[in-house]
N, C-alpha and C positions, 0 to 999 in steps of 0.2 A: 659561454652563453648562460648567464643565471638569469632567473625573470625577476618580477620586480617583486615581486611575494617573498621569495628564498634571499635574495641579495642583503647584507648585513644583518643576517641573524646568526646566531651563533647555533652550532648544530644541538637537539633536544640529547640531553646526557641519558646513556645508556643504565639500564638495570642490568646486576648481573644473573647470569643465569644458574640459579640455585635449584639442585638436587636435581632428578631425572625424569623427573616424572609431574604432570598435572592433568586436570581435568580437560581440557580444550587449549590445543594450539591452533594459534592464527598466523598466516604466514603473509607478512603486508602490512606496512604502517602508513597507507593512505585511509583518506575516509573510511571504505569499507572497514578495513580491518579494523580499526579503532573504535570506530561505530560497532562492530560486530564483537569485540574484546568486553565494552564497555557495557553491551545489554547483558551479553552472558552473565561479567563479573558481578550485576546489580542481582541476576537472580543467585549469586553464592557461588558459584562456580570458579573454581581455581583458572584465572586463566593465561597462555604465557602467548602476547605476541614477537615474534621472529621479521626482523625488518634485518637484509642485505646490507641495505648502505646506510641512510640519514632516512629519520620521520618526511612524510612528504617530499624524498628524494626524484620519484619519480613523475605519474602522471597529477595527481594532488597539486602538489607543489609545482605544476606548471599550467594547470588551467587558468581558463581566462574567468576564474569565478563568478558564472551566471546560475541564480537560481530558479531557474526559471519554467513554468508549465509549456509554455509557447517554446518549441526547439525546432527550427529552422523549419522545414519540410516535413518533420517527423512523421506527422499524422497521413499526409498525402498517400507515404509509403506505405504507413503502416495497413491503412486503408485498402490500396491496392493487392496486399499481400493475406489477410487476416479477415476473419468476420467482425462484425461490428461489437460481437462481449467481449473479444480480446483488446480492441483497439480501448473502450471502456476502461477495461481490466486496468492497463497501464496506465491510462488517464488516473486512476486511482492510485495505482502503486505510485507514482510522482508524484500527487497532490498530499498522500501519508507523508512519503519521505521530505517533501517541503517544508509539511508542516510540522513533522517531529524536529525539524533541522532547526527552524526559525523561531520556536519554541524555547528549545537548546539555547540556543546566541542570547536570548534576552534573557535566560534566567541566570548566564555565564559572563555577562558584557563583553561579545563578542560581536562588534559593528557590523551593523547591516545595514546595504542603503539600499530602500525600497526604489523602484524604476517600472514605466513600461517597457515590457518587450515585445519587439516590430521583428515580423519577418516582413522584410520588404522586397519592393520589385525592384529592380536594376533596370535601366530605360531604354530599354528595348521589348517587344511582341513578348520574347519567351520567358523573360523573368516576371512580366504580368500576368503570364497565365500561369504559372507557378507560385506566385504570390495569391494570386486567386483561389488558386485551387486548395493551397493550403488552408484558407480561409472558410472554404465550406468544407474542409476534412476537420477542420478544429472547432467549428461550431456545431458538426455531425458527431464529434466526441463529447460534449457537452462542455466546450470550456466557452467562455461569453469573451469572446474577440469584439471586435469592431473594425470594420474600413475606414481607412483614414487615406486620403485622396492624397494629402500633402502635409511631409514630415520638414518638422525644423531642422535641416540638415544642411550643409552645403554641396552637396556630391548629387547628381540628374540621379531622378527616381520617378517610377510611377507609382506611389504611396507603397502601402503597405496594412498588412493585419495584424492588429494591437490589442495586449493583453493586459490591462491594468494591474496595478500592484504584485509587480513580483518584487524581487529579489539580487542583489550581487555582495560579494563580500572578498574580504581575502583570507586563501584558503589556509595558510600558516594562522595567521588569529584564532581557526577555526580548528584546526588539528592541535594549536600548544591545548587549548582550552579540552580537547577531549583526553590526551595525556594527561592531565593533572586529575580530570573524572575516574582515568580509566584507574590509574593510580590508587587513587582516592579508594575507592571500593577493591582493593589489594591487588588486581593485577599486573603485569611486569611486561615490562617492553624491552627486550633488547636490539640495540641494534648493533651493525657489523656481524650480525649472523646469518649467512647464507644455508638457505635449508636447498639436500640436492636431492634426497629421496625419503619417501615415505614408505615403510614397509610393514607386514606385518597387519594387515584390514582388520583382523577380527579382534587385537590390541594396536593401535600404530604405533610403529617408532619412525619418530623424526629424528633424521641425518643430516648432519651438519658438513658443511665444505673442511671444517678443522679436524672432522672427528670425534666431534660432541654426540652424542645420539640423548631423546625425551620421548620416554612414553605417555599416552594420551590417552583419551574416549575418540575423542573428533577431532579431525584438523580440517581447517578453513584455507583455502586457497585464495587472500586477495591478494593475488598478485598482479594484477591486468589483464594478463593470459593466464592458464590454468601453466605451471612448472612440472606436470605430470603430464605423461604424452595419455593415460586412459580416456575413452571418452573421443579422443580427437578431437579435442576441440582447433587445436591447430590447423584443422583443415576445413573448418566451419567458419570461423574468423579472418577477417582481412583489417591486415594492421596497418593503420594513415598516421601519418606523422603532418602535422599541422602548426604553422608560425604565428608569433605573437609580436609587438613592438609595443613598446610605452613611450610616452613624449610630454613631457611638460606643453599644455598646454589650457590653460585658465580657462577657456569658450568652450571644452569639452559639450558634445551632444550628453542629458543629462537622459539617454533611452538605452538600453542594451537591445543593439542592430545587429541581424543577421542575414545575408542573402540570400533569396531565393532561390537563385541558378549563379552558373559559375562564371567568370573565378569567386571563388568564396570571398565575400568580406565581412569581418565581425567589428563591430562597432560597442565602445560602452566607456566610461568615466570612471576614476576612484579616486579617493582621496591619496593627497604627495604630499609630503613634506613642506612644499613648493606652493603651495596649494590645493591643483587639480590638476593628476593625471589622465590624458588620454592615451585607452589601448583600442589598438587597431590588430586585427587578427584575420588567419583564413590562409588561402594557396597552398590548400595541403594536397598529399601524394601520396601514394601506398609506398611503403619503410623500401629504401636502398633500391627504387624503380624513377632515378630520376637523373638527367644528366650534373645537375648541379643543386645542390640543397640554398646556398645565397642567394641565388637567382628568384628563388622563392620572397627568401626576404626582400630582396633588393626590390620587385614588384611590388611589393606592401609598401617600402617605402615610396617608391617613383608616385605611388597612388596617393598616398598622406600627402607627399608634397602638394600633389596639384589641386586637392577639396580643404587639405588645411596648412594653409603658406604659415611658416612662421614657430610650426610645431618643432621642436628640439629634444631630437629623442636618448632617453635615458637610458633602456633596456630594449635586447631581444634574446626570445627564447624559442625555445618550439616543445612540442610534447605529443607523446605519443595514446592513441586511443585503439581499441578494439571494435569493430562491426560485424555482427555475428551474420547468420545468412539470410535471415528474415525478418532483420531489425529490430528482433524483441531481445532482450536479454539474457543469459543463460543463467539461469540462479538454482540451486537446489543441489540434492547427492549427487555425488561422478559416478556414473557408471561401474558397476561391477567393484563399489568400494563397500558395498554391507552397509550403508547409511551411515560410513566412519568419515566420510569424506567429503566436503562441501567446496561449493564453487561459487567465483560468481564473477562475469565478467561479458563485453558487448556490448558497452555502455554506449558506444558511437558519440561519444565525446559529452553526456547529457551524464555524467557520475555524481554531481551533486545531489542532486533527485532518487537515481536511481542506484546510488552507491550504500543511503540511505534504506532503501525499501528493500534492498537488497538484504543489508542487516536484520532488518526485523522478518523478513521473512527465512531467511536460514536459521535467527535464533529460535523462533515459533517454532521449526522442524524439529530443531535441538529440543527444546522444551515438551515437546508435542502437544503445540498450538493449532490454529487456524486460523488463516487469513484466508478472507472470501474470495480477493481480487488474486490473489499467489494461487490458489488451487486453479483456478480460468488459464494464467497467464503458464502452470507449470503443463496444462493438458490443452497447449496449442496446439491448432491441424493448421496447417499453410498451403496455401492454395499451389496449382501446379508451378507457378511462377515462380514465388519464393523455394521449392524443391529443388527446382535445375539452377538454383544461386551458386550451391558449391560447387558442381561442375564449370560455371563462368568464374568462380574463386579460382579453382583448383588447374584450372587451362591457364589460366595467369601467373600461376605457380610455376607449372609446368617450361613457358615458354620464359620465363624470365631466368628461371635458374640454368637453360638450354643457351642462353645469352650469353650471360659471363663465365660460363663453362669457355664458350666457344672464345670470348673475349681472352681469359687468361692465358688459354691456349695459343694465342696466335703470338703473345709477347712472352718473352725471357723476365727473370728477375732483373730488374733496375740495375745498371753498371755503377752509378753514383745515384748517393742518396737523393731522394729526390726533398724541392725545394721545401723553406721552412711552411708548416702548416698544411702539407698536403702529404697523400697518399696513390701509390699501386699497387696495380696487381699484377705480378709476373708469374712465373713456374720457376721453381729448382728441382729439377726431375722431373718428377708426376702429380708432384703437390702445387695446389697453388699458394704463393706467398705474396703476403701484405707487406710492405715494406715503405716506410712514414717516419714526418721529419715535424715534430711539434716538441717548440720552446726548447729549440735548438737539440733534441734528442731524439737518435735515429733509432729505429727499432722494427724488426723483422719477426712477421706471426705468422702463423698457418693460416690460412685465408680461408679457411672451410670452418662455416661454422659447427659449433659443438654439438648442435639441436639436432638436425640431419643432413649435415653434409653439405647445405647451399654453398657457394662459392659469395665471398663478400665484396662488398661496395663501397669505398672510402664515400662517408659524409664531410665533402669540404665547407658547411656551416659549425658543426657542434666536434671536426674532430675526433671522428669514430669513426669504425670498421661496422654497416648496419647488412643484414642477411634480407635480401630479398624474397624470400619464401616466406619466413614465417615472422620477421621481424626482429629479430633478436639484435642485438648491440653490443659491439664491446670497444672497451678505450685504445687506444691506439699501441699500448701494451697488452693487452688484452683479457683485461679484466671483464667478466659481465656486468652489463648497466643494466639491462631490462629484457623482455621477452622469454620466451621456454628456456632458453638456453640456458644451465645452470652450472656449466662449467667454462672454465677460463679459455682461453684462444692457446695452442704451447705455441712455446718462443722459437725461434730460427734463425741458427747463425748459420755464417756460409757453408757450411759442411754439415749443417743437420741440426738438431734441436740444441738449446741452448741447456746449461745445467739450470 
């Protein structure tokens, strides 16, 4: 599954990582991290980003690049949860990051095609009073929406709330352009460096999966989730995993469309080779809580068929986001780090905006700036409602990982491999084992993830072993792709681990 952003680019070449030591490590080669590399590096600061895998390997390189004020629901919630100077607050920290971003692209010629963005209703009662409501929670945040009765679309609606001139791009255009910035003003990127612990608060050293270790001032956490368990933020966040599809399609809707109620569908245009691509998005799920990850796709598709006959599709992909407990973002020091340690993550799939404002507000910290709307947004109180969120996180944790505990337990390890492209879970003893047959290569892991201990879930769309608890991922060898988890899956042959 590549999306249509990543698919034939060659991977951004690594720097190497020279001497032991710099001023600020950034752990993350998505926007944030690059964005947050790149203000440091402009104020003189030595700085080294640490990317795992490839530049925009992860959530970056897999959004459906909206930049957008208008985000689905956002405000409705935000609303019900927050007082009206916080709901503000964000309205600003987006409209900053927007417009730093959009700034950036034109002075870099990095294409931008301006679009209105619609949340719309879905036609029935409940997605119009939901489209409704988003409409007075976004004109109570002061952004200048409009009701629009009837969209140029072909798919039953009852209109929707429109927000002229924003924003959509592709996000590799937009991350090669901040590598050569980041660059440019001396800072170094490497990737293929997995960082597993930070120690040492009051100098940090960053530990590397090889054995490397770099001492610092400050390290930055963009990594999606925070890769350090302090803070908890693992138990604050609930991770959704959400599907994309691209389709040659020239009549492309020229709006970025989003639902108001479920099943999710995202709607918007980009430029193809071809022409004009249409991507169609949505039917997400919280990470490895679902019986089949294609069934997701395959719904996106059955739906593109029937509102756009004729579309022939190119790419699909999916990508994973974080949703903190109260729907504002989590940005600023971790907990009990001395102000050596920053974070930022909870974007609930809205990273362009807030991936941005995220950067300049941790680099002001660094700096010791002020932002008006960051101090509001970092001295949030949330109403009783959003308080008892992690308890309804945290029971969902609890009964999901009680599931395939009980699941693995009732099966043995596979007698033969099971078929090409899929995955189970059995026990050899007391452990449970993943045991998977992709591009004709069979292979047996500990099926417990490394984070804490969930019991794993084969993803039959992308191919992976994904942890129900907290989200974590790994390749069906068991490499980590994403999430807290920062060490690899051990291997399992029939009599026990493998050398």
């Amino acid at each position: 599954m590549t999306s249509l952003w990543l698919d034939g680019r060659e991977p951004i070449r690594s720097d190497s990582l020279e001497g032991d030591s710099c001023d600020d490590v950034v752990v993350g080669a998505g926007l944030t991290g690059l964005m947050t590399a790149l203000l440091l590096s402009r104020s003189g600061r030595g700085v080294v980003v640490l990317e795992a895998r490839e530049v925009g390997a992860v959530t970056t390189g897999n959004t459906t690049g909206k930049l957008s004020l208008l985000q689905g629901t956002k405000y409705t919630r935000l609303t019900s949860r927050h007082p009206e100077s916080l709901v503000r607050a964000y309205v600003e920290a987006n409209l900053e990051g927007q417009q730093w971003l959009l700034r950036y692209c034109e002075e870099h010629d990095v294409p931008v095609q301006r679009r209105p963005a619609v949340t719309y209703a879905p036609d029935d009662a409940q997605g119009l009073k939901a489209a409704r409501d988003e409409h007075e929670a976004a004109t109570a945040a002061g952004l200048g929406v409009r009701w629009a009765d009837d969209l140029d679309v072909p798919f039953p609606h009852r209109g929707g709330t429109v927000l002229e001139d924003q924003a959509q791009l592709d996000p590799m255009d937009l991350l090669e352009a901040l590598v050569e910035s980041v660059r440019a003003e001396g800072g170094r990127i490497v990737t293929g460096a997995r960082v597993q612990h930070v120690s040492r608060l009051r100098s940090p050293t960053v530990r590397l999966e090889d054995g490397r270790s770099i001492r610092c001032e400050h390290v930055i956490l963009a990594t999606g989730t925070p890769i350090l368990d302090r803070g908890l933020y693992f138990a604050k966040l609930e991770p959704g995993r959400s599907y994309a599809l691209a389709y040659d399609y020239p009549d492309a809707p020229e709006l970025m469309m989003l639902s108001a109620s479920g099943p999710t569908r995202s709607v918007r245009d980009a430029p193809a080779t071809s022409g004009r691509a249409l991507l169609i998005g949505g039917d997400g799920h919280v990470v490895g809580r679902t019986r089949s990850e294609r069934a997701h796709l395959n719904r996106l598709r059955d739906w593109t068929a029937e509102y756009f006959p004729g579309a022939v599709e190119t790419h699909h992909w999916s990508a994973q986001d974080y949703t903190s407990h109260d729907g504002v973002p989590y940005v600023g020091g971790m907990p009990r780090s001395l102000g050596k340690v920053y974070v930022a993550t909870g974007y609930a799939k809205w990273g362009l905006t807030n991936g941005v404002a995220a950067a300049l507000d941790i680099t002001a910290q660094i700096l010791d700036g002020r932002l008006r709307w960051a101090d509001r947004m970092h001295h949030r109180v949330t109403r009783p409602r959003s308080a008892l969120e992690p308890v309804r996180m945290n029971a969902g944790v609890a009964v999901s990982g009680l599931q395939h505990v009980l699941d693995a337990a009732l099966r043995g390890r596979p007698e033969t491999p099971p078929k090409e492209g899929t995955g189970e879970v059995g026990r050899s003893g007391v452990v449970p084992v993943g045991v998977s047959t992709v591009n004709g290569r069979t292979c047996a892991v500990q099926a417990l993830c490394t984070h804490l201990g969930g019991v794993l879930a084969w993803n039959d769309a992308e191919k992976s072993w994904d942890c129900p608890l907290h989200g974590s991922r790994f390749s069906p060898t068991g490499e980590v792709l994403e999430g807290p988890a920062t060490r690899a899956l051990p291997r399992r042959g029939p009599d026990g681990p493998t050398p």
